[in-house]
C-alpha positions in Angstrom: -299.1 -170.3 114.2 -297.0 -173.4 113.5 -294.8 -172.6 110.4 -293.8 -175.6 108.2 -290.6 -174.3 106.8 -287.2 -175.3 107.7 -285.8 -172.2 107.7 -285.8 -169.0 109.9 -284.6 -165.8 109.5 -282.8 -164.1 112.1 -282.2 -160.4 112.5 -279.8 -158.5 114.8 -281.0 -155.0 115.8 -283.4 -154.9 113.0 -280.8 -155.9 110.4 -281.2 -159.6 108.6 -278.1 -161.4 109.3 -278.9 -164.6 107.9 -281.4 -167.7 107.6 -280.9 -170.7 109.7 -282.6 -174.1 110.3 -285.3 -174.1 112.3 -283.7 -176.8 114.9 -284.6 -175.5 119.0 -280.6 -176.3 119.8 -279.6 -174.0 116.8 -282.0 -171.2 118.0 -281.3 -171.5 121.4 -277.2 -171.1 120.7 -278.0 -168.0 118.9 -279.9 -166.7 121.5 -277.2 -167.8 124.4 -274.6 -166.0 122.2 -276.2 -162.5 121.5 -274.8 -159.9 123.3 -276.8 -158.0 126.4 -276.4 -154.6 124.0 -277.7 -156.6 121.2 -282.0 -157.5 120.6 -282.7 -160.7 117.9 -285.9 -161.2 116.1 -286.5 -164.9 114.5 -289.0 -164.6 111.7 -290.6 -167.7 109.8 -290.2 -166.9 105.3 -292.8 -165.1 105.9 -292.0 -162.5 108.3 -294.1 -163.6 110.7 -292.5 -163.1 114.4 -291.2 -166.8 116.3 -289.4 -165.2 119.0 -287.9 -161.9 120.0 -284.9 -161.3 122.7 -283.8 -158.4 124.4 -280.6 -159.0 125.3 -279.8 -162.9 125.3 -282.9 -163.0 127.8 -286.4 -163.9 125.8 -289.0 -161.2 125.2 -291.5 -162.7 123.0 -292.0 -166.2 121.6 -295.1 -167.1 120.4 -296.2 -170.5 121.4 -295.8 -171.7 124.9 -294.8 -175.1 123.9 -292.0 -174.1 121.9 -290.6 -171.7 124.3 -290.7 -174.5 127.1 -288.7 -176.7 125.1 -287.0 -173.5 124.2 -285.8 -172.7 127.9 -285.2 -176.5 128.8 -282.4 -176.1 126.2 -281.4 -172.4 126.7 -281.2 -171.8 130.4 -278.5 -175.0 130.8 -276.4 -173.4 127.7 -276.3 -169.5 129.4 -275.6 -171.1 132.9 -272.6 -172.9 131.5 -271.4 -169.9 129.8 -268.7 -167.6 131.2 
């Protein structure tokens, strides 16, 4: 299910918060950021589901390719975190 849209839409305990660009760094910041109390979902326009979070820890992401490249950027931002 590769989406060809730029944007994504992210929502924050089942509430849209805003659309962002589809850019792994981008994504991967707002995933390092969430709170532990909070869960993320990251839709394409269309609804359909790119990744889900509980927490700032992944739950769901739907292609295996992307969430490698996903965690290769995530997992150095989160360690580096305080």
């Amino acid at each position: 299910m590769e989406t060809t849209t730029n944007k994504l839409k992210v929502y924050k305990n089942e509430v849209f918060e805003e659309k962002i660009e589809k850019d792994i760094e981008l994504i991967a910041r707002y995933v390092a950021d969430t709170s532990p109390f909070d869960n993320l979902k990251i839709t394409d326009e269309f609804d359909n589901l790119i990744l889900s979070t509980i927490g700032f820890c992944l739950d769901y992401v739907y292609d295996v390719q992307f969430r490698n490249r996903l965690v290769n950027v995530l997992v150095p931002m989160q360690m580096s975190s305080e």
